[in-house]
N, C-alpha and C positions, 0 to 999 in steps of 0.2 A: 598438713598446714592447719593451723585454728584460727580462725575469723571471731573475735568475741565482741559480742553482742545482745544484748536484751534481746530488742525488739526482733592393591597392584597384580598385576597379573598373580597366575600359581607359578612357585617356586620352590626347586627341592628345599630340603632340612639342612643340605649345606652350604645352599644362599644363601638362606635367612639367615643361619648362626654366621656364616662371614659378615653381613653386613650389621647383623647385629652386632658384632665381635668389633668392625673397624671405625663404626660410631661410637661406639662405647670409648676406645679408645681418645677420638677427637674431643668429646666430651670431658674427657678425664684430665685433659692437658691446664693446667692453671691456668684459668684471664681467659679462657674460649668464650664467647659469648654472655658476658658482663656486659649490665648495665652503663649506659652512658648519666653522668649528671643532668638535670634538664634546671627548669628555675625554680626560682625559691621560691619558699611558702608559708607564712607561719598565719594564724590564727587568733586575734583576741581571746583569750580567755578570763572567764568569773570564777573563783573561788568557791569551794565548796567542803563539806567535813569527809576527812573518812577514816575510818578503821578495821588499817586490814593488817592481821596479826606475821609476823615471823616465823617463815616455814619455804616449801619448796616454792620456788618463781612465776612455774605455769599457773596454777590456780590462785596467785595473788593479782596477776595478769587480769585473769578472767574477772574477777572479782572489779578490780578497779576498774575494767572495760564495762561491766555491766553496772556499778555505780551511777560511770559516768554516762553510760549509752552513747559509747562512741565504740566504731567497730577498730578494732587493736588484730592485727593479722603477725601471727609468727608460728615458725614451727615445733615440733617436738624436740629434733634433734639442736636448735637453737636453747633449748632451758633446759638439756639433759643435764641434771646433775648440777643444776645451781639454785640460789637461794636465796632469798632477800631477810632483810632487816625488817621486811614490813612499816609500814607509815599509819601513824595517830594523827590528827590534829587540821586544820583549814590548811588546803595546798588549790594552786591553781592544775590544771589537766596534765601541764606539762612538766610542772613541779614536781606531782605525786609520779609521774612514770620517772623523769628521773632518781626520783627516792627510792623506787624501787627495783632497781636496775642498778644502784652505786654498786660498782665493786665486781659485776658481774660481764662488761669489757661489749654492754650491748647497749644501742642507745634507740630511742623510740624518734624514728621520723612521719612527719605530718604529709600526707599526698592530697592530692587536688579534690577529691571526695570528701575530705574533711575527717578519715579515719589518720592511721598510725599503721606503721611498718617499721617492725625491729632489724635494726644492721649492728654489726659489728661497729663498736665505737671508733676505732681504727679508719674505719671506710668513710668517717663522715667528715668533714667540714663544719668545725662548732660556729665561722663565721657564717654559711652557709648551708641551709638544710637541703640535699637533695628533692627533688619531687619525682616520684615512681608513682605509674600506672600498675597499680595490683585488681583491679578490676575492668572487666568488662563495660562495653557502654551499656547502659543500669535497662533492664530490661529485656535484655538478650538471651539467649537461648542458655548460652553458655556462660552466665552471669551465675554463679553456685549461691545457692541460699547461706547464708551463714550459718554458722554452728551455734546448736544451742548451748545454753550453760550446762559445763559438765565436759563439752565435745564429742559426745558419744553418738549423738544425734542431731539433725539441723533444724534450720527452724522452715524448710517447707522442702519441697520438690516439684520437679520436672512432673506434668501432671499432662501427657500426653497431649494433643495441639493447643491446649490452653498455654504450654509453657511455663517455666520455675513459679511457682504460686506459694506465698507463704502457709504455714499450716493452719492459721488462723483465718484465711480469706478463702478455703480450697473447702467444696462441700461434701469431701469424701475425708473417709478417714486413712491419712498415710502418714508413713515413716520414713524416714531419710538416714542411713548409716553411714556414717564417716570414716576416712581413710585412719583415723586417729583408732577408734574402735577394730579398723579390720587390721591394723598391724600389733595392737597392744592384745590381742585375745589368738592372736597367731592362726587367724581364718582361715582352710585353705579354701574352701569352696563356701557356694552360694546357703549352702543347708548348714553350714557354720555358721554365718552371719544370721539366718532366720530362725538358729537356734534362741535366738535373743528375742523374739517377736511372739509375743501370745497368743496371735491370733493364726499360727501358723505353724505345722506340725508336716512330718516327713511320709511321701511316701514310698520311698526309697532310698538312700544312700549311694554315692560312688564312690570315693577314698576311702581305703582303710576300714571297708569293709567286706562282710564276703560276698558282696553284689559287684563291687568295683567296677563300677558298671555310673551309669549317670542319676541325676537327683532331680528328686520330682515330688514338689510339695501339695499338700493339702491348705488349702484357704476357703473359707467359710463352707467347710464340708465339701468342697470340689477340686478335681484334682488338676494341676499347673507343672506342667512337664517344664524341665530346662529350656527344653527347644523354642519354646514360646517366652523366653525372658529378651527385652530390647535392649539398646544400644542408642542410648541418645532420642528413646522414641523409635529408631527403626526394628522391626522385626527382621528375623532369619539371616543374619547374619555373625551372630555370637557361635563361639561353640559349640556344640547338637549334645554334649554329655556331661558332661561335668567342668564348669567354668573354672578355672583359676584367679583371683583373687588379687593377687601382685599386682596386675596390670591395672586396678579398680580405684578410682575415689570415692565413688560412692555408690552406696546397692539402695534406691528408692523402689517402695513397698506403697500400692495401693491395695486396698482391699475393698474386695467387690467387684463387678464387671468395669469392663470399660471399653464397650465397641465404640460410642461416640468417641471417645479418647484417644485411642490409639487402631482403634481396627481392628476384626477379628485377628487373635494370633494364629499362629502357622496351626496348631494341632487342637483349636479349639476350645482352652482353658478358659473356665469363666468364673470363678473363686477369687482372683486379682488380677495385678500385675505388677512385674517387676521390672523396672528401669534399671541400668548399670551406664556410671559416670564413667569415662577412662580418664586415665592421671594425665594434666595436662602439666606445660613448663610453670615453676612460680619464678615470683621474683626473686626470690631467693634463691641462689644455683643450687641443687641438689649432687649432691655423689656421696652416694649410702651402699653399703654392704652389708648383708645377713649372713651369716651362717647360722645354719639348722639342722637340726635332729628331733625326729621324731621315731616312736617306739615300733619296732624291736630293735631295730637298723638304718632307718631311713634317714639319709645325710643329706645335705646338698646347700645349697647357695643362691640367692637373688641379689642382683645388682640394679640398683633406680640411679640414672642419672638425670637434669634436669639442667638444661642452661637457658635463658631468655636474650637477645639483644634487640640494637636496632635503636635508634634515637630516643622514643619512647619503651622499650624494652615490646617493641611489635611482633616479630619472631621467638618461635619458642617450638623447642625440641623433647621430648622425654621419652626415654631407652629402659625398658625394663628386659629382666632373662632372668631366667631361672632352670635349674636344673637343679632333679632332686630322683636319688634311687638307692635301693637296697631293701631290704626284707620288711613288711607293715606287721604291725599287731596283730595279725590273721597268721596262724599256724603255716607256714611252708608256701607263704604268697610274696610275690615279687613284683615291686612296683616300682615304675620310670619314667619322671613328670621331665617332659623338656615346654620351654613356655617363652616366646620372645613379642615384644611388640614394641613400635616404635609409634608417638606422638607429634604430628607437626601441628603446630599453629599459628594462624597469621590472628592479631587483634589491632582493625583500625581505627582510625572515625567512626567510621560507616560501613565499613566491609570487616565480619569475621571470617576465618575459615581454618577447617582441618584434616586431616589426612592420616587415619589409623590403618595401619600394618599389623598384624596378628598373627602370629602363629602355634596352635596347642598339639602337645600329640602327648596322650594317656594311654600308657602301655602296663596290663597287670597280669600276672599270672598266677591261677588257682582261685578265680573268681567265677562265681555260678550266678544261679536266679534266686529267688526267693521259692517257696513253696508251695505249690496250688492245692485245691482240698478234693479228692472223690467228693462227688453228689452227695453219696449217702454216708459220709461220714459224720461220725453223732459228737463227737469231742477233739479240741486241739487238743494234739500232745503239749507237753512241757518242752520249753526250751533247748536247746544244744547249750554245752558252754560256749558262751561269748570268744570267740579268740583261734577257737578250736579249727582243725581243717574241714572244712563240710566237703572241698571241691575237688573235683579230682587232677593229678599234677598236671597233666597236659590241655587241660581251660586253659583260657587266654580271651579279655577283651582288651581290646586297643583301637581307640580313636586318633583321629587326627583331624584335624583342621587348619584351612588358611580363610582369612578374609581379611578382604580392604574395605572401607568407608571414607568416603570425603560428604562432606558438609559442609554448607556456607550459609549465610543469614547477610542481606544487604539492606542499611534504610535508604529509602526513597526520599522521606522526607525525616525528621523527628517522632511521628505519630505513624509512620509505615514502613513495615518492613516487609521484607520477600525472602525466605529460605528453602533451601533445595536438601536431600540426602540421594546418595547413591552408596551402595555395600554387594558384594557379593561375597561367596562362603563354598568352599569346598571340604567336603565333610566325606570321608570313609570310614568304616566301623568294620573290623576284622571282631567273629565271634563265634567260637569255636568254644562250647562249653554244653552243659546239662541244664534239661528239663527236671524239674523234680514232680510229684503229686504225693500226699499223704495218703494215704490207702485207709488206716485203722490210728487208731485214738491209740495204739502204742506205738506210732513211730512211723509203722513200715512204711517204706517208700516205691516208689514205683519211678524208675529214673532213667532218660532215654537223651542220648549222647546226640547233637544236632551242632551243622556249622552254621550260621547265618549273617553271612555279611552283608553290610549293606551301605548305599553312597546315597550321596543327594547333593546337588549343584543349586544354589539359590542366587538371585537377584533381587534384590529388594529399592523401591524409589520412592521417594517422600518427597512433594512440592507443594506451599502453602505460601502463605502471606497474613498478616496481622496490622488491623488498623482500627488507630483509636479515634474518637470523635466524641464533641458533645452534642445532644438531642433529647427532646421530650424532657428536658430538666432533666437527663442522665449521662452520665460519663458510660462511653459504650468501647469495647474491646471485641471486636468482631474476627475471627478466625475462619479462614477456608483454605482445606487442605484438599489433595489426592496423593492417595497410595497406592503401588504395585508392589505386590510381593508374587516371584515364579519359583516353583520349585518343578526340580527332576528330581526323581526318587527310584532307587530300586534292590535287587534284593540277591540274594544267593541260597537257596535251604535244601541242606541233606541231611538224612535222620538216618539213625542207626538201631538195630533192634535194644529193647527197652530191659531192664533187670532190678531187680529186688534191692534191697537195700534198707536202710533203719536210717530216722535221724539221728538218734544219739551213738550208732555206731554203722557208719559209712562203712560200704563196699568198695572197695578199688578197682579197675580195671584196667585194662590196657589201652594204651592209643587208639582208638578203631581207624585213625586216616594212617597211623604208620604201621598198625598190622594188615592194610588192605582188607577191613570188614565190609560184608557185604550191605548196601546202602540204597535208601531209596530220594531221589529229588535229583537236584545237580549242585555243582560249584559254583559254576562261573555265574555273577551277576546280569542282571537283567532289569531293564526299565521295567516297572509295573507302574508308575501314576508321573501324570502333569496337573501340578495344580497351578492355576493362578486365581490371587485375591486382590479382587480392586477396590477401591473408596471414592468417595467423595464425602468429607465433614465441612461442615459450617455449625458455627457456636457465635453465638453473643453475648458476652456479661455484662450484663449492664448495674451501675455503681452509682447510688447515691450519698447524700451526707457523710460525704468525705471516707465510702466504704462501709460506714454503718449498715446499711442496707444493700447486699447485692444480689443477682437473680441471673442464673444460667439457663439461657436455653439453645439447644441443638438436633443435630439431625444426622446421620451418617446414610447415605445408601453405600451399599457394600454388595457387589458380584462375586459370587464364588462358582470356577469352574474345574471340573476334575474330568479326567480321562482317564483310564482305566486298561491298564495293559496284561496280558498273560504270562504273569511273569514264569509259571512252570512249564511255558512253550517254548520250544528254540526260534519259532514263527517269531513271536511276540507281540501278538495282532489287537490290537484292539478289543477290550470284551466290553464295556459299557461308557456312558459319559453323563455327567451331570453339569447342569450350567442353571445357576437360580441366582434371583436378587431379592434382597429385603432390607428395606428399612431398621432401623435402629434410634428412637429418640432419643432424650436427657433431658431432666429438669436439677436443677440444683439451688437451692437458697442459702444465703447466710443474715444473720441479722446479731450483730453487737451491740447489744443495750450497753456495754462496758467496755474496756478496748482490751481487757483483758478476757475479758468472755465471748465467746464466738458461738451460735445456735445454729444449727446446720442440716438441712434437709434434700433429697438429694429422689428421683427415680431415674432409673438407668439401668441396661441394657446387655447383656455377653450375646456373643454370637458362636456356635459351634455349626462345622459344616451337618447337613440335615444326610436322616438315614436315607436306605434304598432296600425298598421291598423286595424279597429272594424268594426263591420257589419254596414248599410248595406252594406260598400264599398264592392268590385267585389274585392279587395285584400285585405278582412278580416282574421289579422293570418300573415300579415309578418309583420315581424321587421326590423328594418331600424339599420343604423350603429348610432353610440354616436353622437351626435350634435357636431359638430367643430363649437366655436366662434374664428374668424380671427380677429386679431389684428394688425394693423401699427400704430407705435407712433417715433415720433420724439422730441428729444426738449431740452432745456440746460438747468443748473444750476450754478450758481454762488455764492461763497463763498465769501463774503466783510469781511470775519474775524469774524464779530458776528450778522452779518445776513446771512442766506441762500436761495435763493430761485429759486423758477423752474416756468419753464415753460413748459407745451406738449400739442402738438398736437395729437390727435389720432382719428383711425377709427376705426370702429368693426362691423362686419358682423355675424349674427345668423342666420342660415338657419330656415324659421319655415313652417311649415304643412300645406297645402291646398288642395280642393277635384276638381279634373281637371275631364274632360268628359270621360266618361266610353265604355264600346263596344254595352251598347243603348242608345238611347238620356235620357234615364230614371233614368240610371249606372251613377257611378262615382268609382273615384282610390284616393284611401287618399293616398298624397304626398308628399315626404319634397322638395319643390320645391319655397314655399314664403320665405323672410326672408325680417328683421331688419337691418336698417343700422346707427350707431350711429358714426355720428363727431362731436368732438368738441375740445376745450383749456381750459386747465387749469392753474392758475394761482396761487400759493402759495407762504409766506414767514414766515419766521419764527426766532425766536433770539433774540437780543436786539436792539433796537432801537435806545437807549442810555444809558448810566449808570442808572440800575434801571428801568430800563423802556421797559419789554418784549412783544412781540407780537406775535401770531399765526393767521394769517389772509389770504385770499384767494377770488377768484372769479374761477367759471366754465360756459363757456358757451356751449350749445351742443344744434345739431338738430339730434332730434333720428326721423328716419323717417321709415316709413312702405312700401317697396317693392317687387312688385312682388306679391302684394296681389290676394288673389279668384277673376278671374273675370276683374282685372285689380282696382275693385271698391276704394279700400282705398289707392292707391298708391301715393305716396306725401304726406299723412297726420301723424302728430303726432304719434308716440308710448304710449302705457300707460304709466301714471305716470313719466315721463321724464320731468322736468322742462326745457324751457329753461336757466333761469339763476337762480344760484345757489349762494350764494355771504355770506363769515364771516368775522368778525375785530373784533379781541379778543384784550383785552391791560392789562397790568400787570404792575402797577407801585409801590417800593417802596419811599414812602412819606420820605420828606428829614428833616419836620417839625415834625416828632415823630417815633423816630427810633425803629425798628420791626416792625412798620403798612403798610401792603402791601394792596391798593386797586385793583380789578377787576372791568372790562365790555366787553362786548360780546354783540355785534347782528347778530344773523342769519336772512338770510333774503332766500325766496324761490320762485321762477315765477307758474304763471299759468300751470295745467299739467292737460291734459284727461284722461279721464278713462273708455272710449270705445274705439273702433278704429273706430269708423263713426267720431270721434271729436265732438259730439254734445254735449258730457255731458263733464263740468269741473270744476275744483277746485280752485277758486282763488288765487291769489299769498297773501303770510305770509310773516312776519317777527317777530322777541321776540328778548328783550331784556331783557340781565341776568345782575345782579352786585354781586358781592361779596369783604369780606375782610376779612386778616387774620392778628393773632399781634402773635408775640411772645417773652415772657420774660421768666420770671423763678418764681417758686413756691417751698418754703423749698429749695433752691439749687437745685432744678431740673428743664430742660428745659419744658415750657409749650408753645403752642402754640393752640389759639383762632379764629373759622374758622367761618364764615357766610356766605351764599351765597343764593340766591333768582331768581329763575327760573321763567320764563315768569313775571314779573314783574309788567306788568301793566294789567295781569289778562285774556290775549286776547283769545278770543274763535275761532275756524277756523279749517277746516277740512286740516290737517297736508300731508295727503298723503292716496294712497292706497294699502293694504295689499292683492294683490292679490285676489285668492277666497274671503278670508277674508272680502272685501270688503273696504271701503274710514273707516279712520280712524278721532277720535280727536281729537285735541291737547292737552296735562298736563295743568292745571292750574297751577294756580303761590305757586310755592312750598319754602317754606322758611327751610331750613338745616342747623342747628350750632351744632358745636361740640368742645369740648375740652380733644386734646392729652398729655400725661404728659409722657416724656420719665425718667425712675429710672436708 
């Protein structure tokens, strides 16, 4: 959908697909859950000039919505493949929409908001304008920012217990991706969509490639697992590996910490964080079909359906599935996306509320780790080909997950409201594959066959309240939340003896579990940790001169407690326990001398659970408090009407662990006394360039440095995996020579980054170039719309980045994705 505008229990795999199968159907049946007419509406309107030329419908749309700055809500599949005459000349608001709409069987209706909603001409009443609720009551949680010019991006986000905050009033720097961007670039996961973001770089892959394993990004030089991306604000309840994409409207990007925000995440990330919107009902009924294919073999199919009713169109349902398998662009790998979830929503008065149903399970085969390096090796070798088999045939990782979430938001009064979350996630991971190590700078490997599965049961609760007030001569927005996040975690590991091998020419071997090789560990899983993370946030924004001036301040305390279990005992007795609390502030300012210029200042806080000193040291057995990452950024934004873009400055401190002299010269005291210090600027823009003509592009440059290192030895040298420069220019043109054909390009480009801290070993800088294109017309009277797009393009091979433990990673070879949507 584009908004334009300026300004339950576990259940097996074949519950869900039956009930996803018998809603889909109900959904499918014509008239199910349509709109009732409610009363009329029209508008005075003044006159004004415009000129918008003749060409495809959607961006003349846009164009005349942001003229007028009135928000104009329709979808893709409504303007697939039509066109306008375009209008010159003085028209009143409702004049120029129907000018531009003659001929095309859609008419523009006015709602109680004062915006427009497109219906079928058919559906309407020319004596009588319907009136449809297509929004939230304004302020609400679930009130979606609108889409910027372009549609690629919005104009704010979900900003953890502050709530939807436009990008102009929010004192951090973020990005809001749109359902419009994740189906036109054919997304499948979360590292697709943050392919588009400059300020944000991979540190592993899971589809399609020979990790096929989960994704886990780097943001301002710190690394940001899947497991730690939310849902609405709540943590630990999304997918544990690699998220799918279908089921998403929007993937909201903060960067920088944000324990006051949203809370430590589950695994400590403090680089950003990442919100995911799920697709809710619109008012326009939805039943869409994809069919897809992607390179070598991979087929499959997604179905969205969407219907609203209820007097004011109060209820709302949305059913996505998907299912997708057969051979990926990785030599002799096999891969089996099954994906269903269902959306219920209530929108009242005063009461919202909703109820997501989930189910993922990623199943791949011939997928391995990345590479780790011997201590003393002095050079990475060169690359594998991109594409090639690295893994050997009987690897296999496969995830699965179920979780539910309900959420609700009630006002009390107009200026108070009370909202609750609850979500749980069952999560299994079957992983049955290789260890690798580079041995020598030609290749050789050292590679040991291990199973290691592993589960984890989470609970996640969010309860808050927001209330607004005036005082002190300031409009004040005051926020206080609590959070619970539990997690059960645990594990299975058998290792196999270890064998020789080359990167560029892999050793094969046999099964070791189906020839009965001799093995050390066990199978069967085992609890090894309890974690539970709790909060308490409070924030105040207080707002003067109509928002000119506003000023955040907050506070989080946050409990983090772990247990510690033996997981290589059949006992499985308890072996230590940690329970600490700490504080977390925020400060935030904005100040708009312009209302298109926004100045923006910000300190703020990550939290990662804190180490535990292990023998030998002389303080084996204490625990240290949560790791505080410090954050200062500064920096502006400016609105040109249909470009936006920012600028920030920022710094970040990460305290981290070193072994300082003990009470004999022999002793030592494990410390948190070293730390990381990352500055640098970011540089992003985003919107239209010119009529038709959209762009998401950016540079980052940053020196992550290492201080205060063991010894003084590494001090002044690189961080891991820290590029210095970081650099995308995405472009998005519709073609003026054959109307509906919209072409794509994309280059990312990546610097030189270490992956020790001596700086001796590194990875040379990359770049890939993607292109894509999409058309859309119409098939039987229904919109169809024709997607193609081709990743790494010219086939390049190059080690991408590195995964931590994990080791230095691949890069995807050039993957070719088409698909064709037909909306009924």
């Amino acid at each position: 959908m584009t908004l334009c505008n300026t300004g339950t229990p576990r259940r097996s795999i074949a519950n869900a697909l039956s009930v996803l199968f018998s809603t889909s159907l109900y959904l499918a049946i014509p008239g199910v859950g349509q709109a009732e007419p409610a009363a009329a509406h029209r508008s005075i309107e003044a006159s004004q000039h415009y000129s918008i030329p003749a060409g495809p419908l959607a961006p003349a749309l846009r164009q005349l919505a942001s003229n007028s700055n009135v928000l104009l809500t329709f979808t893709d599949a409504q303007t697939a493949g039509k066109t306008t005459a375009g209008i010159a000349g003085n028209y009143t608001l409702s004049a120029a929409l129907s000018a531009l709409l003659a001929g095309t069987g859609l008419q523009a209706v006015q709602v109680s908001g004062g915006g427009y909603v497109l219906r079928k001409t058919s559906l309407v009443d020319d004596a009588m304008l319907p009136e449809v609720a297509v929004q939230a009551k304004a302020g609400s949680s679930d009130d979606l920012p609108m889409s910027y010019a372009g549609g690629q991006v919005a104009r704010g986000a979900r900003v953890g217990l502050l709530g939807n905050r436009d990008v102009m009033d929010t004192p951090f720097n973020i990005t809001s991706y749109t359902s419009d961007l994740i189906r036109n670039q054919q997304v499948a996961t979360l590292a697709d969509v943050l392919d588009n973001d400059p300020a944000v770089r991979m540190s592993s892959r899971g589809r399609n490639t020979s990790i096929g394993g989960g994704d886990n990004f780097f943001m301002r030089g710190f690394v940001l697992g899947n497991r730690d991306v939310a849902l609405n604000g709540l943590y630990g309840v999304l997918p544990y590996g690699t998220l799918s994409l279908e089921t998403v409207e929007r993937v909201e990007v903060l960067k920088g910490p944000g324990a006051l925000l949203m809370g430590m995440a589950p695994s400590g990330g403090v680089g950003g964080a990442i919100n995911v919107v799920p697709k809710r009902a619109t008012d326009q009924p939805i039943t869409r079909f994809t069919l897809n294919y992607a390179s070598d073999s991979q087929w499959g199919g997604h179905i969205d359906l969407g219907r609203r009713w209820g007097e004011q169109n109060q209820f709302g349902i949305r059913v996505n599935g998907v299912y997708r398998s057969g051979d990926t662009a990785i030599s002799n790998q096999e891969a089996t996306l099954i994906t269903g979830a269902i959306g219920l929503d209530f929108r009242g008065d005063r009461l919202r509320a909703s109820l997501d149903l989930g189910y993922q399970s990623d199943d791949v085969r011939g997928a391995s780790l990345g590479y780790r390096q011997n201590a003393n090796l002095t050079h990475i070798p060169s690359p594998p080909r991109a594409g090639k088999q690295l893994a050997q045939d009987w690897e296999r990782r496969k995830y699965r997950d179920d979780y539910q979430v309900a959420q609700a938001e009630y006002d009390l009064t107009p200026r108070w409201t009370v909202y609750g979350s609850a979500g749980t996630r069952d999560h299994q991971h079957s992983n049955f594959r290789t260890e690798s190590r580079i041995e020598a700078a030609g290749g050789l490997l050292r590679v040991s066959p291990v199973n290691y599965p592993e589960y984890s049961d989470t609970k996640s609760y969010l309860l808050g309240n927001r209330i607004k007030f005036n005082g002190l001569a300031a409009e004040h927005e005051v926020n206080l939340s609590y959070s619970s996040l539990d997690i059960e975690a645990g594990y299975g590991f058998a290792q196999w003896a270890a064998f020789a091998s080359n990167v560029h020419a892999p050793v094969w071997v046999a099964d070791p579990i189906a020839s009965n090789a001799p093995f050390n560990g066990f199978f069967g899983m085992r609890k090894a940790s309890e974690t539970r993370i709790t909060s308490v946030g409070v924030s105040d924004t207080m707002s003067w001169h109509d928002g000119a001036l506003q000023l955040l301040l907050g506070l989080r305390r946050q409990k983090v407690s772990v247990d510690n279990y033996d997981g290589g005992s059949p006992i499985n007795s308890k072996t230590s326990e940690y329970d600490k609390s700490v504080n977390t502030p925020a400060v935030g300012l904005v100040v708009k001398p312009w209302s298109n210029i926004s100045l923006y200042a910000n300190y703020i806080e990550g939290l990662s659970p804190g180490a535990q000193a292990t023998p030998p040291a002389e303080n084996a057995g204490q625990a240290f408090e949560p790791t505080k990452t410090k954050q200062k950024e500064i920096g502006v934004k400016v609105d040109f009407g249909r470009l936006l873009g920012t600028i920030a400055l920022f710094e970040l401190k990460q305290p981290n662990a070193i072994n300082v002299p003990g009470s004999t010269p022999a002793a030592y005291l494990y410390r948190m006394d070293g730390e990381q210090r990352n500055r640098g600027i970011e540089f992003s823009l985003a919107g239209e360039l010119a009529e038709g003509l959209r762009t998401i592009s950016g540079v980052t440059y940053m020196q992550a440095k290492q201080v205060k290192t063991q010894t003084g030895l590494n001090d002044g040298k690189d961080a891991l995996a820290a590029p210095r420069w970081i650099a995308n220019a995405g472009l998005e043109w519709d073609t003026p020579f054959v109307p509906g054909l919209t072409l794509n390009t994309r280059v990312i480009a990546t610097g030189e980054q270490y992956v020790n801290a001596q700086n001796t070993l590194s990875l040379p800088g990359w770049a890939r170039w993607d292109i894509g294109a999409r058309y859309q017309t119409n098939y039987l009277g229904h919109p169809l719309t024709l997607r193609a797009n081709v990743l790494n393009v010219a086939n390049r091979s190059y080690w991408e980045g590195s995964a931590g433990s994990g080791g230095i990673v691949l890069s995807a070879p050039r993957i070719l994705s088409v698909s064709a949507t037909i909306d009924f």
